[in-house]
C-alpha positions as CSV (number, residue, x, y, z in Angstrom):
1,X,-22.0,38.9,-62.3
2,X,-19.3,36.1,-61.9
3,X,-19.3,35.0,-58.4
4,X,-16.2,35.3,-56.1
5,X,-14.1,32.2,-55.5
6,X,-13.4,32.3,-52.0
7,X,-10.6,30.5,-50.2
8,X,-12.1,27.1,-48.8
9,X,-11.6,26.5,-45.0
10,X,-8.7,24.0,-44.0
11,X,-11.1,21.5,-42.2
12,X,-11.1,19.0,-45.5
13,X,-6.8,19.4,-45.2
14,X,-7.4,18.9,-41.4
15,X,-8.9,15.9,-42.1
16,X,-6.9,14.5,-44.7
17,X,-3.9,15.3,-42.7
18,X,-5.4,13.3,-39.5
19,X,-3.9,10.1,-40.1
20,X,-0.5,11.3,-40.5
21,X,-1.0,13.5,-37.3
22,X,-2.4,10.3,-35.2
23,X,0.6,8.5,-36.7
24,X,3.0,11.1,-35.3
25,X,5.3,9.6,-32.9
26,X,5.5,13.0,-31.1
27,X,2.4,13.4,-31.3
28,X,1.3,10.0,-29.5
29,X,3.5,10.7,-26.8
30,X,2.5,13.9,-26.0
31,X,-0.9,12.5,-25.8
32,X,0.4,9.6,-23.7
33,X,1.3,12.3,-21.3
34,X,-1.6,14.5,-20.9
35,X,-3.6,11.1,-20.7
36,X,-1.1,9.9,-17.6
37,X,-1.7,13.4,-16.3
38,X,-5.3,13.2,-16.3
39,X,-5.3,9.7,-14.8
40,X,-2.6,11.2,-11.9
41,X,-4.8,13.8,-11.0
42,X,-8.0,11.9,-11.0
43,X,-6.9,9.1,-8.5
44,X,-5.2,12.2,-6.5
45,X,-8.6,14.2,-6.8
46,X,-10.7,11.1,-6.1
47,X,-8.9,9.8,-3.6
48,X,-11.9,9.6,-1.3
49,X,-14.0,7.0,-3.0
50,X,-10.9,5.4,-5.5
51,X,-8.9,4.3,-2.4
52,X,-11.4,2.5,-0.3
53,X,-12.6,1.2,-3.2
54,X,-9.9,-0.1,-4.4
55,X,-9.2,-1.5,-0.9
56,X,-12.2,-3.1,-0.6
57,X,-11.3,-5.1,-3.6
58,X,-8.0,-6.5,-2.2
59,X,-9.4,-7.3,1.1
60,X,-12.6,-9.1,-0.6
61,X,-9.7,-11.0,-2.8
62,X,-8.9,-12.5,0.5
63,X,-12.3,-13.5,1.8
64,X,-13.9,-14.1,-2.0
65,X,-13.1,-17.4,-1.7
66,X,-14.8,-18.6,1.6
67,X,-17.4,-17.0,0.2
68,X,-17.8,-18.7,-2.9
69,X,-17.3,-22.1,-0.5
70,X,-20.3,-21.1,1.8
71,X,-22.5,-20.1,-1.6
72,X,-21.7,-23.8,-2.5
73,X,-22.9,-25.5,0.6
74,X,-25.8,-23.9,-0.1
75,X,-25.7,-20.7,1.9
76,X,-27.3,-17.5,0.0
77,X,-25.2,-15.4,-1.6
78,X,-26.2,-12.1,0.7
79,X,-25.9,-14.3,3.4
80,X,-22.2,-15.1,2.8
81,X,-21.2,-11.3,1.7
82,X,-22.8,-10.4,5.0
83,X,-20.8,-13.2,7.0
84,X,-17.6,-12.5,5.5
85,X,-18.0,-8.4,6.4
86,X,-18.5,-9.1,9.7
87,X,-15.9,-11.8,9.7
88,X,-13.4,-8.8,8.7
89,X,-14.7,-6.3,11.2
90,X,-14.3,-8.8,14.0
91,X,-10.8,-9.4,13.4
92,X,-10.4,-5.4,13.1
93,X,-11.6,-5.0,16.6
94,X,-10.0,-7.9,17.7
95,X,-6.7,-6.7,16.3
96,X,-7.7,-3.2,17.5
97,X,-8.3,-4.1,21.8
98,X,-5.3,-6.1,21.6
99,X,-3.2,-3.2,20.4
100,X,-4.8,-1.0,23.0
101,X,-3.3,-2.1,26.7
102,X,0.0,-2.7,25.5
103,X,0.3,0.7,23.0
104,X,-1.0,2.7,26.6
105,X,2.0,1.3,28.5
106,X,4.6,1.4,26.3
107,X,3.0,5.2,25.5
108,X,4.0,6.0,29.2
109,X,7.3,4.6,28.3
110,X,8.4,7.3,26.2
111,X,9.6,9.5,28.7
112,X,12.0,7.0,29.4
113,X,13.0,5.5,26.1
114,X,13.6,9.3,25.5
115,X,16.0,9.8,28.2
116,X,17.7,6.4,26.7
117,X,18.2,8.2,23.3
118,X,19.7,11.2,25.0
119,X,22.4,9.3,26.9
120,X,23.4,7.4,24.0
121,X,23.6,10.7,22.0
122,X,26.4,11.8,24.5
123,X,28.7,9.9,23.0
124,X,28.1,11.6,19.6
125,X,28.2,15.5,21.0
126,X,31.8,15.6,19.5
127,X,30.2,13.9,16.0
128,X,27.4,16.6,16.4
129,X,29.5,19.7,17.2
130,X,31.8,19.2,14.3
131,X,28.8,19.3,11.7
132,X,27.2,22.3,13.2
133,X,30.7,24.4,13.0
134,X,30.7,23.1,9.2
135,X,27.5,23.9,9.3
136,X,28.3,27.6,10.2
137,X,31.1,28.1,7.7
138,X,28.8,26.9,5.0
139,X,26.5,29.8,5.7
140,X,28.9,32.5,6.2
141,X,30.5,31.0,2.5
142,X,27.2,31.4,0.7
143,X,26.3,34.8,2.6
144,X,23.1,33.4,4.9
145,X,23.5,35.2,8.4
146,X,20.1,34.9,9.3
147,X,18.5,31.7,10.8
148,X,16.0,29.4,9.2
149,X,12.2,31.1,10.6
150,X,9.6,28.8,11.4
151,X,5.9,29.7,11.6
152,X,3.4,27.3,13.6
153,X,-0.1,26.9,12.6
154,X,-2.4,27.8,15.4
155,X,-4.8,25.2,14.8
156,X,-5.6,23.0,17.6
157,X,-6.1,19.2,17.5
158,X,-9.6,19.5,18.4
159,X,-10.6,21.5,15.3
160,X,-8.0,18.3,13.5
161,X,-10.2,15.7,14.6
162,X,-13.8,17.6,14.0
163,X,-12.6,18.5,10.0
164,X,-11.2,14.8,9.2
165,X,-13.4,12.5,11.5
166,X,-16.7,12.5,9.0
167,X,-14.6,12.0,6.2
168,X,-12.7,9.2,7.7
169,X,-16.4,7.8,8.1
170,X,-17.4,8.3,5.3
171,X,-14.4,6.1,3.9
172,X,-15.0,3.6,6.0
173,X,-18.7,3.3,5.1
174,X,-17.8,3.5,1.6
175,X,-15.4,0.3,2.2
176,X,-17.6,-1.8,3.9
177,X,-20.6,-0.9,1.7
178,X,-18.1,-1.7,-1.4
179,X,-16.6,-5.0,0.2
180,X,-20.2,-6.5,0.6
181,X,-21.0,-5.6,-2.9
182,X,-17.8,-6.8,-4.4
183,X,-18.0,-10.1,-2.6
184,X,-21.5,-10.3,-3.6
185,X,-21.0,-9.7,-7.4
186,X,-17.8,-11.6,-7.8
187,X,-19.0,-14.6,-9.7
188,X,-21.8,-12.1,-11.4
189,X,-19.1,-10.3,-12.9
190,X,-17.2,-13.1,-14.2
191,X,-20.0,-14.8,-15.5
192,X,-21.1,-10.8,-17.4
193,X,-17.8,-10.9,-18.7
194,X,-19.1,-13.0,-21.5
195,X,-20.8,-9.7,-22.8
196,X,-18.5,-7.8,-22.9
197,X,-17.2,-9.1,-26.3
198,X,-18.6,-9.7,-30.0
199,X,-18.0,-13.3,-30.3
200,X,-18.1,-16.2,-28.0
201,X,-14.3,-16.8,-28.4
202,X,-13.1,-13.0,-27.1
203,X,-15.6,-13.1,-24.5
204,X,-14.5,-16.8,-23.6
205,X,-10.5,-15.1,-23.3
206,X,-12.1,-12.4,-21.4
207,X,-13.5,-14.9,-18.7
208,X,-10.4,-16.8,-18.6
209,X,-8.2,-13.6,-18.6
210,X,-10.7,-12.8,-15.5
211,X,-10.8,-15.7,-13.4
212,X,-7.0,-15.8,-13.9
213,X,-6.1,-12.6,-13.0
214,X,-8.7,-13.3,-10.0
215,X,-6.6,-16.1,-8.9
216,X,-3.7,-15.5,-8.9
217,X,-4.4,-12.1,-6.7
218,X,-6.2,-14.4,-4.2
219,X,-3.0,-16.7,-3.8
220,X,-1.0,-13.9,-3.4
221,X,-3.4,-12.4,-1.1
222,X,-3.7,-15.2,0.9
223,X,-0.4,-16.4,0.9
224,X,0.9,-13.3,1.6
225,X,-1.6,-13.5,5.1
226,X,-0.3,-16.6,6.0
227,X,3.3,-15.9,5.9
228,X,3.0,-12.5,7.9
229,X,0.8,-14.7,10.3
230,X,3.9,-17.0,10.7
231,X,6.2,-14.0,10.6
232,X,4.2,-12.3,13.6
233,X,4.0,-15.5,15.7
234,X,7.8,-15.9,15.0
235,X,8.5,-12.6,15.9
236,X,6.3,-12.3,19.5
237,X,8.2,-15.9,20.7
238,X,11.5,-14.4,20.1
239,X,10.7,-11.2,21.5
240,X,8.9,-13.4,24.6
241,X,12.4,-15.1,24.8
242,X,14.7,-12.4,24.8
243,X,12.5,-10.6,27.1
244,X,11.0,-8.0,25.9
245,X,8.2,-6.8,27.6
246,X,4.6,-6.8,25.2
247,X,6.0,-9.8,22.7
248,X,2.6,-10.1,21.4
249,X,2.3,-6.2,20.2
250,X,5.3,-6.7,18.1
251,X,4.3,-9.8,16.8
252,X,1.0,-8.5,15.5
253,X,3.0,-5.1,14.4
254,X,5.3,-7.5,12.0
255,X,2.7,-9.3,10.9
256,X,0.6,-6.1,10.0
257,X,3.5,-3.7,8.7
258,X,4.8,-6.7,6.4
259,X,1.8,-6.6,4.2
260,X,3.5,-2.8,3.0
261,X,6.8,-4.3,1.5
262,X,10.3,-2.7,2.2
263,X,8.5,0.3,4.1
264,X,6.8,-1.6,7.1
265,X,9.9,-3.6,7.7
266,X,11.6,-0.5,7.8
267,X,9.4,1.4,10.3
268,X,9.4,-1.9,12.6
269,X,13.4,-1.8,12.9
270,X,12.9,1.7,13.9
271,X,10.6,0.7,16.4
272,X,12.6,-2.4,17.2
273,X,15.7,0.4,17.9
274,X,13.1,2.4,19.8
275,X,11.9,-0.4,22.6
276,X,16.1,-1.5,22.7
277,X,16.5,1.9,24.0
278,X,13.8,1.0,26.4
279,X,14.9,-1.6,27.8
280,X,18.6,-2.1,27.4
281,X,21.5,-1.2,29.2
282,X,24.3,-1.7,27.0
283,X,25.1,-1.5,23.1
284,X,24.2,-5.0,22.7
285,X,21.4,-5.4,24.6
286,X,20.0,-1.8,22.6
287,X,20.2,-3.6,19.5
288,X,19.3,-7.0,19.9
289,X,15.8,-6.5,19.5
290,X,15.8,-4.7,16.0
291,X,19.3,-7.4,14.4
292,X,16.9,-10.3,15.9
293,X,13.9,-8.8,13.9
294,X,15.4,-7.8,11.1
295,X,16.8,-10.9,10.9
296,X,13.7,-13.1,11.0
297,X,12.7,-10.4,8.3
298,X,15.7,-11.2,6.0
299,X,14.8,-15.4,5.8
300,X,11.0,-14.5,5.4
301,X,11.4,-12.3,2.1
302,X,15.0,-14.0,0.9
303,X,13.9,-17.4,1.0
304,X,10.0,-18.6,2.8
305,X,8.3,-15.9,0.4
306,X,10.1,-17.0,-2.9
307,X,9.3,-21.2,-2.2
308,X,5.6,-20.2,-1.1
309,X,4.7,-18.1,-3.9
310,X,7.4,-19.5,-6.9
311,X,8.2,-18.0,-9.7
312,X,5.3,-17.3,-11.4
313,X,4.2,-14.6,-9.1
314,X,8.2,-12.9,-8.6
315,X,8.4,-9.4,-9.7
316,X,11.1,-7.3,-10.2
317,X,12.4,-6.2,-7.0
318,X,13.0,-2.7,-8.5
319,X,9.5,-2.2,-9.9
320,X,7.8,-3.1,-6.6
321,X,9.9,-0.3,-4.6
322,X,9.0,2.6,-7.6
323,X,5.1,1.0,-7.3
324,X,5.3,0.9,-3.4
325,X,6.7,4.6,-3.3
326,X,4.2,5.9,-6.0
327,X,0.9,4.7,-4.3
328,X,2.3,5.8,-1.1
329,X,3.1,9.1,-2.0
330,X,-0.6,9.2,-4.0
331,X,-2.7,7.6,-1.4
332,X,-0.7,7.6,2.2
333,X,-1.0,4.2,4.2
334,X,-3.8,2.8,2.1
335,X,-1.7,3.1,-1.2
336,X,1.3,1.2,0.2
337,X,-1.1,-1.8,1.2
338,X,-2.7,-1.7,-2.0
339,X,0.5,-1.1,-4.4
340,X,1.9,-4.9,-4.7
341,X,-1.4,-6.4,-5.5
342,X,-2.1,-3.8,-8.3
343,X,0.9,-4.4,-9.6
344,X,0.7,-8.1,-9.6
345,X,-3.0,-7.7,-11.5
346,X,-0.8,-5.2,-14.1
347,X,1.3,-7.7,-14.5
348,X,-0.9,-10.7,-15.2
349,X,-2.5,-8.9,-17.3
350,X,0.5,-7.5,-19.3
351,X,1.4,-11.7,-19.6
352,X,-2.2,-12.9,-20.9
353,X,-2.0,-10.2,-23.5
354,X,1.6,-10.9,-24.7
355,X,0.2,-14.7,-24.6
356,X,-2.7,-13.9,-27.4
357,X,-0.5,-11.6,-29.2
């Protein structure tokens, strides 16, 4: 009996067809897509252990270097990691007890700068008024007669700070255990970097492309440090000379909300407005503090940041605000301090690789 020919699956078409399918355009975007997706929800998924990661790595950018001084002097290379830790927890408590005094007494202030905002508002009831009568006939046009309902979560701040205080912990042990280890490792890394490729040429360009990429993140880093220090000293002598009580909690505030480009600036003109309120007595006097600020913020980023880091490490304007406002909607307060230096590793790395290519 003549056997049956029976139809042969598709998986010999499916593989003759899956070069054209990889060489789909449509095709590679769609999978561009789904990858970006994936990535998206793994940083927002693992943003416990990515972000303090990652944050370790900036901040050890900054002390790397000493390190890597005290290793040559002689010093171990545990022994250094260790120092430099402890180095960077000192200046957080330092930073911390002299943010406390002055924060308490300008806390008891807010009654006051309150009553401030209040009185100014008077002159804007008639301004106010209007928009809520527009307000009105826009909901009678579109048919809304009810008013907007609000529901309150009963959850007390106790039960708050019980849920998020061992995670908080747990991110901060994670950051200090990943700063020692990353300052530790740095040369180890570099020098394992020759592995990493067939030949000795690739893995010579992968070293290079490393210990560039590594140096030009601590210039920034560090330059970066220095010119918020300078902005933060500026900042508290003007402050001191117009007045204004606490000129040392601003100063460090400027020098600490700088580091998060466009954002910090903008919350410390805010604050600027806030402590004008507080003090001042007339228009003038109310805005002095945040026009002298803001001013002092205007030379620092138009023209001491641009001659201090030149051209080589200037990025479009544009993609820094998108990267800044991406990071800080992924990863809150720790994105936006992160954001520019990820961006500027990006970016060297885009340039070495347009370089071989």
């Amino acid at each position: 009996m003549k056997p049956l020919d029976l139809p042969v699956s598709g998986s010999e078409n499916t593989r003759e067809n899956a070069p054209a399918l990889l060489g789909d355009p449509a095709l590679r975007i769609a999978t561009l897509v789904l990858c970006a997706i994936a990535v998206l929800a793994a940083l927002e998924i693992g943003q416990v252990i990515f972000a303090p990661v990652c944050l370790s790595i900036v901040v050890g950018s900054i002390f790397g270097p000493a390190a890597d001084r005290l290793s040559r002097m002689g010093v171990p290379s545990w022994v250094s990691a260790v120092v430099m830790v402890l180095l960077f927890v000192l200046l957080i408590f330092t930073a911390g007890a002299a943010f406390v005094v002055p924060l308490s007494d300008w806390l008891d202030k807010l009654p006051i700068i309150w009553s401030q905002l209040q009185n100014q508002l008077v002159s804007w009831q008639g301004f106010f008024s209007s928009v809520s009568d527009l307000q009105k006939e826009l909901r009678g046009v579109m048919g809304d007669s009810g008013g907007m309902q609000v529901s309150v979560d009963d959850n007390s701040a106790v039960e708050s700070v019980f849920y998020f205080a061992p995670a908080f912990m747990a991110q901060v042990v994670l950051f200090l255990a990943s700063l020692y280890f990353y300052i530790l490792t740095r040369p180890y890394l570099r020098r394992s970097s020759l592995n990493l490729s067939p030949d000795q040429g690739s893995g010579q360009s992968l070293s290079t492309a490393f210990r560039t990429i590594e140096e030009r993140l601590s210039t920034y880093l560090f330059s970066i440090t220095l010119i918020n220090l300078c902005l933060g000293i500026a900042v508290a002598l003007v402050m001191w000379a117009l007045g204004v009580p606490s000129p040392l909690l601003w100063g460090m505030l400027a020098g600490m909300l700088n580091y998060v480009v466009y954002v910090g600036p903008a919350i410390m003109v805010f604050l600027m407005t806030g402590v004008g309120l507080a003090i001042g007595d007339t228009p003038l006097a109310i805005i002095t503090p945040a026009v002298v600020y803001l001013t002092l913020n205007l030379i620092e980023a138009q023209f001491v940041t641009p001659t201090v880091l030149g051209r080589t490490m200037t990025i479009n304007p544009f993609l820094v605000f998108l990267t800044i406002a991406f990071w800080i909607w992924l990863w809150g307060p720790v994105g936006g301090f992160v954001a520019v230096p990820l961006l500027l590793v990006v970016v060297s790395l885009y340039e070495i690789l347009s370089e071989r290519a």
